[in-house]
C-alpha positions as YAML, in Angstrom:
chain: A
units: angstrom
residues:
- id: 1
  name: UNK
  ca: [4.66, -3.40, 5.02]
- id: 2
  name: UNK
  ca: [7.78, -2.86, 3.18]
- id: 3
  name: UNK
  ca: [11.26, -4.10, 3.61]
- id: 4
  name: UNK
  ca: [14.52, -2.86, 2.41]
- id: 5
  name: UNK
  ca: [17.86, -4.35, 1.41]
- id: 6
  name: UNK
  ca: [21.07, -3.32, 3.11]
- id: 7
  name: UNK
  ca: [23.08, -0.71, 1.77]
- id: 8
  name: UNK
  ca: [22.87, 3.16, 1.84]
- id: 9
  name: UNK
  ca: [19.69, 3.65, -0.65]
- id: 10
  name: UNK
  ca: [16.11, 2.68, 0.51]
- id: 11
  name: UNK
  ca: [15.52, -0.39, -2.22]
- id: 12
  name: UNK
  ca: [12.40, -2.46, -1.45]
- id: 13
  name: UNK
  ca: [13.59, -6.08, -0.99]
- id: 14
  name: UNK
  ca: [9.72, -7.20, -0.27]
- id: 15
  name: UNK
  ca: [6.73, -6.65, 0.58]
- id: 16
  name: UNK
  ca: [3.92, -7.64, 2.90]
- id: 17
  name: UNK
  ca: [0.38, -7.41, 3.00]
- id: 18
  name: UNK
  ca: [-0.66, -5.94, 6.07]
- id: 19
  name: UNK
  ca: [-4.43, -7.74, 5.99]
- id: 20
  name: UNK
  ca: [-3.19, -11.50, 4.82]
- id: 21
  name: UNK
  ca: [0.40, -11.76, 4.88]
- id: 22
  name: UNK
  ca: [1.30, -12.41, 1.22]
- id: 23
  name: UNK
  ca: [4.64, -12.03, 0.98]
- id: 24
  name: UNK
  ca: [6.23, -10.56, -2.65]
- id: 25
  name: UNK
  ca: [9.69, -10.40, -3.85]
- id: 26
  name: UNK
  ca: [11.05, -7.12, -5.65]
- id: 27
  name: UNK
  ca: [13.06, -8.11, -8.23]
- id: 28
  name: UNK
  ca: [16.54, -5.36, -8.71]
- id: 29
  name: UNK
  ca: [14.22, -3.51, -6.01]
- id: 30
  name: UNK
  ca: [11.57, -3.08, -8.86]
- id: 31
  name: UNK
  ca: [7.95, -4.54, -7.56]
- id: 32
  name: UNK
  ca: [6.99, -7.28, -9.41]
- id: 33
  name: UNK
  ca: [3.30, -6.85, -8.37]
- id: 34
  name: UNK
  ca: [1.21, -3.56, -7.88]
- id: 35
  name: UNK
  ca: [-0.54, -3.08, -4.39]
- id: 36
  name: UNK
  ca: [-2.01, -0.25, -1.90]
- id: 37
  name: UNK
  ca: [0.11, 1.49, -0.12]
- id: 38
  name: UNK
  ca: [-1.93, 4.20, 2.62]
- id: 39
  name: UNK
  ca: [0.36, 6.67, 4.28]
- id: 40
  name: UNK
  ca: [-2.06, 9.09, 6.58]
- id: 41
  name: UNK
  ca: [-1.08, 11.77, 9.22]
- id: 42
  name: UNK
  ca: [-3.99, 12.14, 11.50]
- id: 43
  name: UNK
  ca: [-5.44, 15.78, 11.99]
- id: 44
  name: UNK
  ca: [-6.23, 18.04, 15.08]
- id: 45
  name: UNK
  ca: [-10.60, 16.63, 14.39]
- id: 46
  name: UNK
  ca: [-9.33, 13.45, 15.25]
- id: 47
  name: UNK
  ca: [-8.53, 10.85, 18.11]
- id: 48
  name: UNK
  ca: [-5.26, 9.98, 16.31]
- id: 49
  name: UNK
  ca: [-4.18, 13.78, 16.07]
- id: 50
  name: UNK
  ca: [-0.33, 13.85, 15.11]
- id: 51
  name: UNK
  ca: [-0.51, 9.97, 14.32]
- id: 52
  name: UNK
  ca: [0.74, 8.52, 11.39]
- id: 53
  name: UNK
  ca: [-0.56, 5.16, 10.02]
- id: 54
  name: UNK
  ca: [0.86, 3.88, 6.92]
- id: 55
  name: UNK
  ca: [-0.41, 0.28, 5.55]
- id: 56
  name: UNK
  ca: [-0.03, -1.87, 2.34]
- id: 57
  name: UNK
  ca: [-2.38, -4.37, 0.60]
- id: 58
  name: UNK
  ca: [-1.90, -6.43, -1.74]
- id: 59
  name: UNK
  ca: [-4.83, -6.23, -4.70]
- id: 60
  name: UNK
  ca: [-6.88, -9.02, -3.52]
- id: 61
  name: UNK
  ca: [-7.17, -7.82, -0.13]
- id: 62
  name: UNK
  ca: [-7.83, -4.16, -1.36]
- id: 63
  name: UNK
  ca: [-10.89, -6.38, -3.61]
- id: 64
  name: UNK
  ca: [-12.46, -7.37, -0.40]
- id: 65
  name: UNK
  ca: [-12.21, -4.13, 1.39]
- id: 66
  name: UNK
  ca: [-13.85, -2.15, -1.46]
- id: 67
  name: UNK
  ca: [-16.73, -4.73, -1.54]
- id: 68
  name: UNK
  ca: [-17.35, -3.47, 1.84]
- id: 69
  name: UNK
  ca: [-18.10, -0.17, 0.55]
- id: 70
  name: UNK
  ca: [-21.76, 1.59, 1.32]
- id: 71
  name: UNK
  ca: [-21.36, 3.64, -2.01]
- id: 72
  name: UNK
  ca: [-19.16, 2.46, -4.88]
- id: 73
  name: UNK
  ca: [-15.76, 4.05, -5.31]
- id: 74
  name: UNK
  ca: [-14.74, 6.23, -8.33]
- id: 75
  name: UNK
  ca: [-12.93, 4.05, -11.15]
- id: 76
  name: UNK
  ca: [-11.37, 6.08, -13.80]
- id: 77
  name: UNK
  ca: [-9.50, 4.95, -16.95]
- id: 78
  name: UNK
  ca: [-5.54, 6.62, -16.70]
- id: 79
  name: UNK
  ca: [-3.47, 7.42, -19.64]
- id: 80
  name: UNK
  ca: [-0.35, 5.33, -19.27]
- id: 81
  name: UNK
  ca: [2.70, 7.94, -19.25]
- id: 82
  name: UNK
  ca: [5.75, 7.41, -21.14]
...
């Protein structure tokens, strides 16, 4: 979950993880930490048709999730961009 400052541009103030509640300060509305954030509109095959969900976690939590998994996820190395 994500919280913005006042003013007239969207600026992330903090964050919250939406599984444990950590709570993380942006600092000149730059994150300090890197997390998941999950925006999904739900499709006509689905019993949330025309829903949208959208969640944050913060790395540990997305750690224990992934553990969960039946088959592992895909992990690829990224080229950091200039």
């Amino acid at each position: 979950m994500r919280e913005y400052t006042e003013g007239t541009r969207k600026i992330i103030g903090k964050m919250i993880c939406n599984q444990c509640g950590k709570v993380w300060t942006a600092e000149n509305g730059k994150e300090t930490e890197d997390w998941l954030c999950v925006d999904k509109t739900w499709g006509y095959f689905s019993g949330k048709d025309g829903e949208r969900h959208s969640f944050d976690l913060c790395e540990e939590c997305y750690d224990r999730l992934i553990r969960g998994f039946v088959l592992p996820l895909t992990v690829e190395e990224q080229e950091e961009l200039l």
